[in-house]
N, C-alpha and C positions, 0 to 999 in steps of 0.2 A: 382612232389610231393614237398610240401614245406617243408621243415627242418629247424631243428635248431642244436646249436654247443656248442660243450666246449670248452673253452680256457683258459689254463693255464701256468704260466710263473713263475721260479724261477729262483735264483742266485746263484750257486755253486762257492765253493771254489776247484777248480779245473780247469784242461786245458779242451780245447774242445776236445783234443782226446781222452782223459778218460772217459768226460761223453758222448761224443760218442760209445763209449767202450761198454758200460754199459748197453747199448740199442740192442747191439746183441751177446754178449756173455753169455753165457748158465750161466754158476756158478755163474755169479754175476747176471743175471735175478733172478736165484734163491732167493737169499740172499735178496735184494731189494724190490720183488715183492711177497717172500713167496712159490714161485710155486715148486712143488713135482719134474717137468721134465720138462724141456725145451730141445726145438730142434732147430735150428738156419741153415740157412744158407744162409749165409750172402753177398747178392751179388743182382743185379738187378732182380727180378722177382723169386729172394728166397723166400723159409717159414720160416714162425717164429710160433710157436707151443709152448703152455703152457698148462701146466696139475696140475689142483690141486685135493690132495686125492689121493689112490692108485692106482696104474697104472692100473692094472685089473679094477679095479670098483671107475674110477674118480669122485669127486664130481665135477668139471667144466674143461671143455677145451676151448681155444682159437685158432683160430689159422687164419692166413694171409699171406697174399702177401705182399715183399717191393716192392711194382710199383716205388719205390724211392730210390736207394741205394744207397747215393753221401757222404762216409767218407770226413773229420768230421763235414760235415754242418747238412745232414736232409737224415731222411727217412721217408716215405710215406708207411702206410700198408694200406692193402686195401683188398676184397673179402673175405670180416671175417666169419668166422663158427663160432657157438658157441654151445657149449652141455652145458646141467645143467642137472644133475643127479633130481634137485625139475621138470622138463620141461623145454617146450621151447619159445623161446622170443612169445609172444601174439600180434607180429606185425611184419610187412615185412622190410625191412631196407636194405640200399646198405651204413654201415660205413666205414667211413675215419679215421686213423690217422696219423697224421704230426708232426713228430718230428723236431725242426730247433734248433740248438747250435750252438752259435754265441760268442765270447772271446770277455771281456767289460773291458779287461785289463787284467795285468799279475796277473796268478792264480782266475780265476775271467771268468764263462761262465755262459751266459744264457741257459736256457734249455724252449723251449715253447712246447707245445701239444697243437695240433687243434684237438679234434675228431669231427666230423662232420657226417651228416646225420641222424640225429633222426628225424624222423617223427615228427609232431606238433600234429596227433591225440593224444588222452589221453590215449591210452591204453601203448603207450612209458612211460609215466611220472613217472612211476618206477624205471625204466630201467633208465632212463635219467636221474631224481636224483642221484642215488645208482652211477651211473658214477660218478657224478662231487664230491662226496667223497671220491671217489674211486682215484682221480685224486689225491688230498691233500693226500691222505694216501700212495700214490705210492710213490709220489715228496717225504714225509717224508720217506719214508726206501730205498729211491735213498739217501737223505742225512745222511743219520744211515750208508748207507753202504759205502759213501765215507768216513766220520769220522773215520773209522776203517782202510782206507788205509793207 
């Protein structure tokens, strides 16, 4: 199947181990991402688990595999589920994503996400939108919530 991808890349003020950090600890997923519950663990062919809405009657879950867990460069999720209280994706999909933070000097790391694997049919084109804002609005409350450290 042919696919397509997001790729998004910012500049923190911070070290790679922080915003590595950031990517698998629960409290500050919270903070960053909004999400009600997070569950984490954090190791190669760990879950990583979000919940938004009340935990009885969530309005969306997430949840993956790190096929990738190499502190503090990249993790790799992968075998994603996703519930939506509105239904469900209206297409078949095996997503990717790739976290890589890389230090571009002192106090100073990049932060990139590859999501990958959207179908090129149209019935993605929703879904694959609402991502790539969904990208820009994460990176900004990853940057809201290191300001605050």
């Amino acid at each position: 199947m042919t696919t397509r991808k997001h790729i998004h890349e910012e500049v923190f003020d911070a070290d790679p181990e922080t915003v590595f950090a950031l990517l698998h600890t629960p409290s500050a997923i919270r903070e960053w991402w909004g999400a009600s519950h997070v569950i984490v663990n954090p190791k190669p062919g760990g879950v990583w688990v979000g919940l938004w809405g009340e935990e009885d009657l969530p309005d969306f879950i997430t949840a993956g595999r790190m096929s990738v867990f190499d502190p503090p460069k990249r993790i790799v999720f992968s075998d994603f589920e996703y519930f939506a209280r509105s239904g469900s994706l209206r297409f078949a999909a095996n997503l990717t994503s790739e976290f890589t933070v890389n230090s571009i000097g002192p106090g100073k790391t990049s932060l990139q996400v590859v999501q990958d694997g959207f179908p090129v049919d149209c019935a993605a084109d929703e879904f694959y939108a609402g991502c790539e804002v969904g990208w820009r609005d994460t990176f900004a409350g990853i940057r809201r919530y290191l300001s605050q450290l």
